[in-house]
SEDOMAR-468576 format. One record per residue (C-alpha): residue in one letter; x, y, z; chain. Coordinates in steps of 0.25 Angstrom, whole numbers, plus 2048, in hexadecimal, padded with zeros to 3 digits. Layout:
<pts>
  r  east  north   up  c
  A     X      Y    Z  A
...
</pts>
This chain:
<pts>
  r  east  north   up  c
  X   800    800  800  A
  X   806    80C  7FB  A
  X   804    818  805  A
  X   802    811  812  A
  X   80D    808  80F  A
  X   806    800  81B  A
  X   80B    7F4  810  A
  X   804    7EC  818  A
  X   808    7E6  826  A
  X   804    7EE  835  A
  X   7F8    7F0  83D  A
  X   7E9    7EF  83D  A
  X   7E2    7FB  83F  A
  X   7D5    7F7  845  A
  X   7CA    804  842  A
  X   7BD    804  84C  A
  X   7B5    812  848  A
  X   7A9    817  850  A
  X   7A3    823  84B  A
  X   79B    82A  854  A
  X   7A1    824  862  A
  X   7A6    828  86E  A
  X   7B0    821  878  A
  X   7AF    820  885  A
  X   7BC    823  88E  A
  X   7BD    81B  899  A
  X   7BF    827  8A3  A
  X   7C4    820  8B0  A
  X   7D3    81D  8A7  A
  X   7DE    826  8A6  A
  X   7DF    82E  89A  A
  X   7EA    825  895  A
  X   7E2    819  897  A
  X   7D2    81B  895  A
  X   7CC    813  88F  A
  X   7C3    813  882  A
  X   7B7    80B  87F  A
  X   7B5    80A  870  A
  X   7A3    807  872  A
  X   7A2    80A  864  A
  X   7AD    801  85D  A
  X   7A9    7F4  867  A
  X   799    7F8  866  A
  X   79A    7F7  856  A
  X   79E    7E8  859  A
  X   797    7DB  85C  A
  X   797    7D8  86A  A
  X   7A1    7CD  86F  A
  X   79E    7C0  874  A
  X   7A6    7BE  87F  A
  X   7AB    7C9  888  A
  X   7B8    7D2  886  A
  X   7C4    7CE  889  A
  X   7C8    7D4  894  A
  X   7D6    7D7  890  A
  X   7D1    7DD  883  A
  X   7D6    7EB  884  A
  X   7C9    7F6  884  A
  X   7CE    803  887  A
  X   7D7    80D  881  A
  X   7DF    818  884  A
  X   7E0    826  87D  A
  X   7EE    829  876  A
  X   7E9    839  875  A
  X   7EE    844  87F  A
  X   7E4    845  88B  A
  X   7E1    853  886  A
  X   7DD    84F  876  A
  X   7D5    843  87D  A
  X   7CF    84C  886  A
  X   7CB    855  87C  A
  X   7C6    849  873  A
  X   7BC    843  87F  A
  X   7B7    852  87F  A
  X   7B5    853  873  A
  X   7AE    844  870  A
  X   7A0    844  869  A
  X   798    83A  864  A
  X   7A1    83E  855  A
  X   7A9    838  858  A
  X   7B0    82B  853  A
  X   7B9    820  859  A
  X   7C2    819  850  A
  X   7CA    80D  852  A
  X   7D6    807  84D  A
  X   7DE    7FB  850  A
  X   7EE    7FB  84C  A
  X   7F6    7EC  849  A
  X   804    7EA  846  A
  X   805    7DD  840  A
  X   810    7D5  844  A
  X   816    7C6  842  A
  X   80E    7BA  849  A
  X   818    7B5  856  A
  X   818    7A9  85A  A
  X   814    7AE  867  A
  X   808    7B5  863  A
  X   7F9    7AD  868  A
  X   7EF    7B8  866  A
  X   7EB    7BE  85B  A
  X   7E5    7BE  84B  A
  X   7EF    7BD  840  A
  X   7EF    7C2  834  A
  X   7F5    7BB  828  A
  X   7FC    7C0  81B  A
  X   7FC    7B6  811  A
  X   809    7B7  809  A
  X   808    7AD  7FD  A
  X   808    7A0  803  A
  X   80D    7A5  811  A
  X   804    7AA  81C  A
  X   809    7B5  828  A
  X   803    7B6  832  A
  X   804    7C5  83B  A
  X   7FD    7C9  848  A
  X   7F9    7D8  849  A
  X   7FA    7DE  858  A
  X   7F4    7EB  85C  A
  X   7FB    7F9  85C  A
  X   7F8    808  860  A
  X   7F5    812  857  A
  X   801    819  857  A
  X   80A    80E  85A  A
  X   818    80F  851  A
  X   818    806  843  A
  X   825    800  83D  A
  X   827    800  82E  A
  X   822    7F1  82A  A
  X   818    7F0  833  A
  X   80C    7E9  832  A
  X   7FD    7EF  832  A
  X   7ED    7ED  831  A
  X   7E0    7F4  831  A
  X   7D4    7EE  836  A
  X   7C7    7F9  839  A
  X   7BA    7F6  841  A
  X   7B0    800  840  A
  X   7A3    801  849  A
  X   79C    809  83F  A
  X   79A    807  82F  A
  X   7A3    80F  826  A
  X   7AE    80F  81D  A
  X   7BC    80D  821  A
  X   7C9    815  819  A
  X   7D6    815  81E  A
  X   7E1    820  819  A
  X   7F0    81E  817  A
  X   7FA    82A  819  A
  X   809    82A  81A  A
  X   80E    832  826  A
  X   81C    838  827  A
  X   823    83D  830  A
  X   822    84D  82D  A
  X   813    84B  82F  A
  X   811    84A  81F  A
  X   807    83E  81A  A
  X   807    837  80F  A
  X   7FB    835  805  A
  X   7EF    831  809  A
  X   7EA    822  802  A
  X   7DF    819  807  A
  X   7E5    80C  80B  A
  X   7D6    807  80E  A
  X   7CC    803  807  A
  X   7D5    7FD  7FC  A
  X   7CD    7F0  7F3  A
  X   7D9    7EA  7F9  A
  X   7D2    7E7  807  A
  X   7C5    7E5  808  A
  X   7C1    7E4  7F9  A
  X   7C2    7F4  7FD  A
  X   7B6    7F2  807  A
  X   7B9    7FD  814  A
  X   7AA    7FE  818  A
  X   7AB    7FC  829  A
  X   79F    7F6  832  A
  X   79F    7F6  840  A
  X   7A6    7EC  848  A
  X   7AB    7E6  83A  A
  X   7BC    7E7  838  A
  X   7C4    7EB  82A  A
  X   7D1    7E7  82A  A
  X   7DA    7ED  822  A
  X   7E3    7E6  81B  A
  X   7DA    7DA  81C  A
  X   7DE    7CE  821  A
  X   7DD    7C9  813  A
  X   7E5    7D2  80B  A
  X   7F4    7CF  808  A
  X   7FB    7D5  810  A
  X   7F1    7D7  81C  A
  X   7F8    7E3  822  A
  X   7FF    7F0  81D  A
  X   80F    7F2  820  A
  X   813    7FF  824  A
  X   81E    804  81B  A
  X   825    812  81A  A
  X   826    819  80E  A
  X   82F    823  812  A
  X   83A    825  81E  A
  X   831    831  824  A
  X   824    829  821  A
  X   81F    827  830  A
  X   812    821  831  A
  X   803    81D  82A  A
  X   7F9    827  82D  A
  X   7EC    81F  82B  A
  X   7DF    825  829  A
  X   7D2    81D  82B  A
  X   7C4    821  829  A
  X   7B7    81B  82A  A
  X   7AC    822  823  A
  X   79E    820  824  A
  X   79C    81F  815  A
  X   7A8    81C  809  A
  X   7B1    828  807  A
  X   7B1    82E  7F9  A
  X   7BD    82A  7F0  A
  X   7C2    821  7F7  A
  X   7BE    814  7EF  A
  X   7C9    809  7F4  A
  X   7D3    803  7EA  A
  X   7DE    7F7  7EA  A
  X   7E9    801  7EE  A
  X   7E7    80E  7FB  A
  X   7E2    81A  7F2  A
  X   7E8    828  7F6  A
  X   7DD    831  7FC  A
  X   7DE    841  7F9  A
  X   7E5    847  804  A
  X   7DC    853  805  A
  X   7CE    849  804  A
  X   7D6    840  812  A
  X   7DB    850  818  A
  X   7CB    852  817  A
  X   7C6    846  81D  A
  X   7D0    847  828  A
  X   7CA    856  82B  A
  X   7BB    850  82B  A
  X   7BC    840  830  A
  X   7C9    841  839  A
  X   7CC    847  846  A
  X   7D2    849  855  A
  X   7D5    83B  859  A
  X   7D4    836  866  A
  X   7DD    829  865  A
  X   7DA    81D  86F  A
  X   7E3    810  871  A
  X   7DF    801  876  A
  X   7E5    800  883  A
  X   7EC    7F2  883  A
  X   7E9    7F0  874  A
  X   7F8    7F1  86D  A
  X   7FC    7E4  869  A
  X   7F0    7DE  869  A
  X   7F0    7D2  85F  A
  X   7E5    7D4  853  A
  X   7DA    7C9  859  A
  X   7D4    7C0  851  A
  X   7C7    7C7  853  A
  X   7CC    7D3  84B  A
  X   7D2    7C9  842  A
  X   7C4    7C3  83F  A
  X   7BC    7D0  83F  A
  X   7C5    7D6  835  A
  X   7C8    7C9  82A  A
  X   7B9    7C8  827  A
  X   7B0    7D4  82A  A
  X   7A5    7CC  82F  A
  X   7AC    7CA  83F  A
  X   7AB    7D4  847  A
  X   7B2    7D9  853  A
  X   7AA    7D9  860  A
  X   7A8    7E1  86B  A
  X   7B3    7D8  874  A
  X   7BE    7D8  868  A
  X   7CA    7E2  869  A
  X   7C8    7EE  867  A
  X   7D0    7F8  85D  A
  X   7DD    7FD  862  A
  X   7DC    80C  85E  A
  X   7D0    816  861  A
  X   7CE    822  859  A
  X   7C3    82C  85E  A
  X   7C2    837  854  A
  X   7B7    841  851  A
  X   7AD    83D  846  A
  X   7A2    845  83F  A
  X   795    83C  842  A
  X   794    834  833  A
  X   7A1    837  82F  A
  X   7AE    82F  82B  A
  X   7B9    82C  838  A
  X   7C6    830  833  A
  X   7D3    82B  83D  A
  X   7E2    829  83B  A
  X   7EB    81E  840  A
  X   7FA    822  83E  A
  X   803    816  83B  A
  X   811    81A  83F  A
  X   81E    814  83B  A
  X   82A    813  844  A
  X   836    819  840  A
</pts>
């Protein structure tokens, strides 16, 4: 893939939206520590079975100052939107490892086999590695996601759409609640995008996601990422996007990919329920009742 030169091999960004939504923060934690309960991601989801594990991590912390989080919780309305996403770094299957979904790479007659663990948003990338996206959605929509090369005087590199492609999906990006897209999917060769720089300054992959309530104009998927006008993505930035409160999964870093996201994500048809992980990254961001969410995750490459 051209721009992203994601070539396929890092993380799986797990992508929960719920427009309309507020969180409630658990106000007897610290402000390092308070908790965050996600009612409208895990309420979009059939109930589980048996009860939650226990050991399942449930709350979050805010990575915001206390005054930008302060200002945010003033400032929360019933606009506003919580977004989810859920970063892997794939890795090598050890010997030792027990738990955890696999995801396989056939090569020719040959089968690899990689485990993908958990990591926060704005953990440190190195050149090579390994990367997924997976979304879940609690409201219907249509999911786009943006690739910008970032460098390290502050400059960005064209915009192109790296999803939809025909590639993935039969170019399919409609979203239904509950419901996961994976992306790669588990079927295409390679499964997974390798982070590559194209330059000595290039720093890191700016990624911009949005889910819109109805298809977005122009943007008719292709086999290969198309490059979107800068000033059209400069003005969905200005109406879609906003000031981000970011949350991360207390405990979640390392997690393994379970085979509950596995299954929800090969077929479409399983779902995750109400006692399954939850997504790693919480984005709150203001949104405009019935219109498109717009939020950015920063890959960042190690020097």
């Amino acid at each position: 893939m051209k721009r992203i030169r994601l070539i396929t091999q890092v993380w799986l960004i797990s992508i929960a939206i719920g427009g309309s939504c507020l969180i409630d923060i658990a106000a007897q934690q610290g402000d390092q520590t308070r908790g965050l309960h996600v009612k409208k991601i895990e309420e979009s989801r059939p109930a589980s079975i048996g009860p939650i594990d226990p050991n399942q991590p449930r709350t979050y912390r805010s990575t915001n100052s206390k005054a930008l989080s302060s200002e945010l919780r003033k400032s929360a309305t019933a606009s506003e939107a919580v977004v989810g996403v859920t970063l892997w770094r794939l890795r090598a299957v050890k010997a030792a490892d027990n738990d955890g979904a696999r995801i396989l790479e056939q090569k020719s007659s040959r089968k690899t086999e990689w485990a993908g663990e958990r990591i926060e948003a704005d953990a440190q990338l190195n050149e090579g590695d390994r990367v997924r996206l997976s979304i879940e959605s609690p409201a219907n929509g249509y999911l786009y996601v943006i690739d910008r090369e970032q460098y390290d005087d502050g400059s960005m590199g064209d915009p192109y759409l790296i999803f939809p492609t025909t590639h993935t999906r039969g170019g399919n990006n409609s979203v239904a609640a509950g419901r996961v897209i994976e992306f790669p999917a588990q079927e295409d060769e390679p499964p997974y995008f390798v982070l590559t720089r194209s330059r000595a300054e290039h720093i890191g992959e700016s990624l911009i996601m949005i889910v819109a309530p109805q298809p977005l104009g122009g943007m008719q998927p292709g086999p290969e990422p198309i490059r979107v006008p800068s000033e059209k993505l400069a003005a969905w930035e200005k109406d879609w996007g906003g000031t981000t409160e970011r949350f991360e999964l207390e405990g979640g870093g390392g997690m393994p990919y379970s085979n509950a996201e596995k299954l929800a994500g090969e077929s479409g048809s399983r779902m995750l329920t109400q006692s399954d992980p939850l997504p790693q990254t919480i984005l709150r961001v203001s949104s405009k009742p019935g219109s498109p969410v717009l939020v950015r995750v920063v890959l960042r490459i190690a020097k």
